[in-house]
N, C-alpha and C positions, 0 to 999 in steps of 0.2 A: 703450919708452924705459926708460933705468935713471938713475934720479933718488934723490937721499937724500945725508945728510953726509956718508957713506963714498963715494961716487962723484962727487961732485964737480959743477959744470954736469950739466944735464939732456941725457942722449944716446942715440943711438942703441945697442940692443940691439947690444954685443960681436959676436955670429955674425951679424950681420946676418939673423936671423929673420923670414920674413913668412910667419905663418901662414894659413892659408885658410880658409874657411868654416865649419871642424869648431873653429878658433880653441885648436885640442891641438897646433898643428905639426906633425901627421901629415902634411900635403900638404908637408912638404919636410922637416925631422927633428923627432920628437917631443919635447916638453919633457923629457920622462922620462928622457932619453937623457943629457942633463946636471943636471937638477935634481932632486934626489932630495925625497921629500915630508919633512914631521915624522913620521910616520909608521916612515919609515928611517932618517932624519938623525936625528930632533929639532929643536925649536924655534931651538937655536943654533947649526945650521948653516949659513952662509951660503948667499943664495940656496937654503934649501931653498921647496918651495911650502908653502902650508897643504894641511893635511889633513885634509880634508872630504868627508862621504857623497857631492855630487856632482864627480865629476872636477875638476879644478884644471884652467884654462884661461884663456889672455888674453883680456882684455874683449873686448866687441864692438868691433869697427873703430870704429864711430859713439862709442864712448869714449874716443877717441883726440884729449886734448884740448891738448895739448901745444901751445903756440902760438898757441891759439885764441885770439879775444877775448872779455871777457864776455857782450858784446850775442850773438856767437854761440852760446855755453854757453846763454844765455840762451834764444834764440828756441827752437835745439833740444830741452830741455827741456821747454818748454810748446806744443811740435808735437809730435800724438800720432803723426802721420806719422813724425819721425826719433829719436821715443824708447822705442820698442819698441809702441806703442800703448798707453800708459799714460796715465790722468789724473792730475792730482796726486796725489791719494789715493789711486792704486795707484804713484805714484813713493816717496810715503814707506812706504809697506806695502814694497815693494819692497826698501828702504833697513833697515827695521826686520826680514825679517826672510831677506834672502838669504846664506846662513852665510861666502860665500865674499867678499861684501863688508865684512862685519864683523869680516875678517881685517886690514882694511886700521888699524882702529883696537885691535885688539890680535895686533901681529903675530911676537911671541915674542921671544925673544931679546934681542941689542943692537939690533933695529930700531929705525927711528923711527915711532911712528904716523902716521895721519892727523893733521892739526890740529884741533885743539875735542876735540870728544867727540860719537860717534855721535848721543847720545839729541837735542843741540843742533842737527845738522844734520835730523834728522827734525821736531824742532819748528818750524825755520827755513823746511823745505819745508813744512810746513804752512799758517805764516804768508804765506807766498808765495804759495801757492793763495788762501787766505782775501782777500789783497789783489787777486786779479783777474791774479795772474802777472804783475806791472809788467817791462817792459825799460827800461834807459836810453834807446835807440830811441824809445819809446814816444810 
């Protein structure tokens, strides 16, 4: 999805991209093909990726949260079944120290960050774990 003030409503990727398993767009065109890193660009080039030791690549499909409802975000999360086999305390371990997520709150240029600040949502997962994972559902 390409989402942020500069694009307006939340939508579908322009080329209509669906990458596959490798989640690099190899299985139909590689990212690389139109998205140049910081690396080549810089920080303010649009649509550049970050550039980071491991490959730049779209989240996992199960991150694809786009429409979903809380109570969804929700359960998903605290099943280690659809969230990589993580406990809480490897979600926030996770959050604290995967380079390519922590792109998301400083992402160069004119981007716009994530909302909050990284360190709040690792404390927020935290407290979340420590409460017993509550959903609205619940």
């Amino acid at each position: 999805m390409w989402s942020g003030p500069s694009y307006g409503d939340p939508r579908p990727h322009g080329m209509m991209i669906r990458a596959g398993e490798s989640r690099i767009g190899a299985e139909t065109i590689p990212c690389r093909t139109c998205h140049v890193t910081n690396e080549t660009g810089g920080q303010d080039t649009p649509h550049a990726a970050p550039q980071v030791a491991d490959a730049w690549r779209l989240a996992p499909v199960e991150a694809d949260w786009f429409g979903r409802s809380s109570d969804f975000i929700c359960a998903q999360l605290r099943d280690p079944g659809r969230n990589g086999g993580r406990t809480i305390a490897e979600l926030a371990a996770h959050l604290d120290h995967d380079v390519i997520l922590h792109w998301a709150w400083e992402p160069g240029g004119t981007r716009e960050s994530a909302p909050y600040d990284l360190e709040s949502h690792i404390a927020d997962l935290r407290l979340w774990g420590a409460a017993g994972q509550p959903c609205a559902f619940d």
